[in-house]
N, C-alpha and C positions, 0 to 999 in steps of 0.2 A: 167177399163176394159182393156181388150188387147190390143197391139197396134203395128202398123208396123212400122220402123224405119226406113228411107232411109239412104243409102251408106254415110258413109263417105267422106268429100274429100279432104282425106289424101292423101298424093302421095303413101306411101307403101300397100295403104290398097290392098287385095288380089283381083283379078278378080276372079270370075263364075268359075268353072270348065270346066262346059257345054257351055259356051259362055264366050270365054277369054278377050273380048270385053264391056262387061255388067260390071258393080258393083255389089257387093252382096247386098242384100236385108235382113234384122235381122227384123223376125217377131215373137211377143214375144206371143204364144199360147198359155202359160198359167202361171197364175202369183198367188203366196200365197202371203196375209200379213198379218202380226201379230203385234197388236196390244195390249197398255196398257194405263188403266186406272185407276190407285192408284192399287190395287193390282188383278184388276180383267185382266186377259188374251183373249184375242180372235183372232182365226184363219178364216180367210176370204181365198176361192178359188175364180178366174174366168177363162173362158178360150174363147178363139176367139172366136165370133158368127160364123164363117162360118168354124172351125171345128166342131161346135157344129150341124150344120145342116149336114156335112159331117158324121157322126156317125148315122147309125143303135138304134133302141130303147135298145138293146138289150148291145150295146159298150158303148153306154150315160152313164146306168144304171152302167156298170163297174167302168166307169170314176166316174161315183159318189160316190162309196163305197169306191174305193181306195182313191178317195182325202180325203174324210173323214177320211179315216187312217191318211192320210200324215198330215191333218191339228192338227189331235187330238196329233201327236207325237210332229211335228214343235210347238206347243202351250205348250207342257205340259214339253219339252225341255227350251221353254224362260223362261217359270213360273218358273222351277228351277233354271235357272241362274240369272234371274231378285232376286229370293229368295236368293243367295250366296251373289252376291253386293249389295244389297238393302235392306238387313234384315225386317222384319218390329216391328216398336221396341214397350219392352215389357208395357202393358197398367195398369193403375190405377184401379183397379177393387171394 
C-alpha cells in the first residue's frame, strides 16, 4: 500500500518552500504494479487511505475508472514488451 517517506539526510537535499527550515516529506499516494506470472499479466492500483477518505463518493468513483484505464494500458503495454523479449516458443501439438 502507500507509503510516506521521510527526508533524506543528504546535505544537498532541498528544504520546504513554505518552511525553509523543515525537510521535505515524499509521500507516495498512489502506486501501480504490474506483475508477471509465465505469460499471464496483471495490473494492481492502491492509493493513500487518507486520500481515499479525503475524496467525495462521487471523486473515489472517478479515481476508480480512470485507474482502471491506466492499469488496463500499463498491463497491456508489459504484455507486449514482455511478448517482444520473451517470445513464447512454438509448441508440439
Amino acid at each position: 500500500m502507500a507509503r510516506a517517506v521521510p527526508p533524506s539526510e543528504q546535505p544537498n537535499t532541498p528544504a520546504s518552500s513554505d518552511n525553509p527550515g523543515d525537510p521535505t516529506w515524499e509521500v507516495e499516494l498512489l502506486r501501480v504494479l504490474v506483475s508477471r506470472k509465465g505469460t499471464q499479466v496483471e495490473a494492481q492500483w492502491a492509493i493513500h487511505p487518507q486520500l481515499k477518505q479525503d475524496l467525495l463518493p462521487a471523486e473515489w468513483q472517478e479515481v476508480v475508472e480512470l485507474m482502471a484505464k491506466a492499469t488496463d494500458i500499463v498491463g497491456e503495454r508489459f504484455s507486449k514488451a514482455l511478448a517482444q523479449i520473451d517470445p513464447i516458443p512454438p509448441g508440439n501439438a
